[in-house]
N, C-alpha and C positions, 0 to 999 in steps of 0.2 A: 537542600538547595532548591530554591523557586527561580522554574525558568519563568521568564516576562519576554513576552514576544508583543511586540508593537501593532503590526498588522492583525487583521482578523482572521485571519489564512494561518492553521497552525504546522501546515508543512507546506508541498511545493510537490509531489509526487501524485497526488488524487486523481487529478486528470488524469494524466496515464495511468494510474491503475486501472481506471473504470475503461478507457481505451483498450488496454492491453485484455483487460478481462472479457469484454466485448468480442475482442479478435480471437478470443481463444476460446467463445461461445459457453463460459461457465457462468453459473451464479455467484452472487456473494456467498452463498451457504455452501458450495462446490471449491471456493476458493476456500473457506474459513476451516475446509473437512481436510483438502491438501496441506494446506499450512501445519494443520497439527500433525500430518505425516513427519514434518521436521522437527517436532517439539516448540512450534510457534504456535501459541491460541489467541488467535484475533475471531471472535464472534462473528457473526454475521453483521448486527447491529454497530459493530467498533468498524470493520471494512465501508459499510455505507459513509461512518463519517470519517473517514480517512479521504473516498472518496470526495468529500463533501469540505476535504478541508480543514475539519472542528475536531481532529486528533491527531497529535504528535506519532511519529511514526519514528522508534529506535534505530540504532542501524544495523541491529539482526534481524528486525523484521524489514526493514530493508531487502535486506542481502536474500531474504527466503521469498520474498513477495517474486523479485525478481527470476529467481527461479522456477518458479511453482506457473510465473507468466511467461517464462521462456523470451527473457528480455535482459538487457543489460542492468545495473543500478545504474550507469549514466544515463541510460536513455530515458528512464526513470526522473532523475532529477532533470532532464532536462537540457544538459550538456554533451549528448550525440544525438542524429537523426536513427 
């Protein structure tokens, strides 16, 4: 199955990661080494462009991102302060 997303933004979550990551003073390479503590592998190079936008983000890595930055998945998407 081909997903087709109309905008050029292929998630909604970037900006807050690169926030949350910021506030939690780790690298992209810091975050990508956590991640795989959970059996999630996002590179270094895949988290830049999540941050950026230009990668679709599942919703287990969702769900580990948000942990690993000690934040909710909604505040993530977008939908709590």
């Amino acid at each position: 199955m081909k997903i087709i997303i109309d905008s050029k933004n292929k998630n909604i979550i970037g900006p807050q990661v690169k926030k949350a990551r910021e506030d939690n003073h780790i690298t992209q390479e810091q975050l990508s080494a956590k991640l795989e503590t959970l059996a999630v592998y996002i590179d270094r190079a895949s988290i830049s462009k999540i941050e950026q936008q230009k990668r679709i983000v599942t919703d287990y890595e969702l769900m580990a991102i948000s942990q690993v930055l000690k934040v909710s998945a909604y505040w993530l998407l977008g939908i709590e302060n």
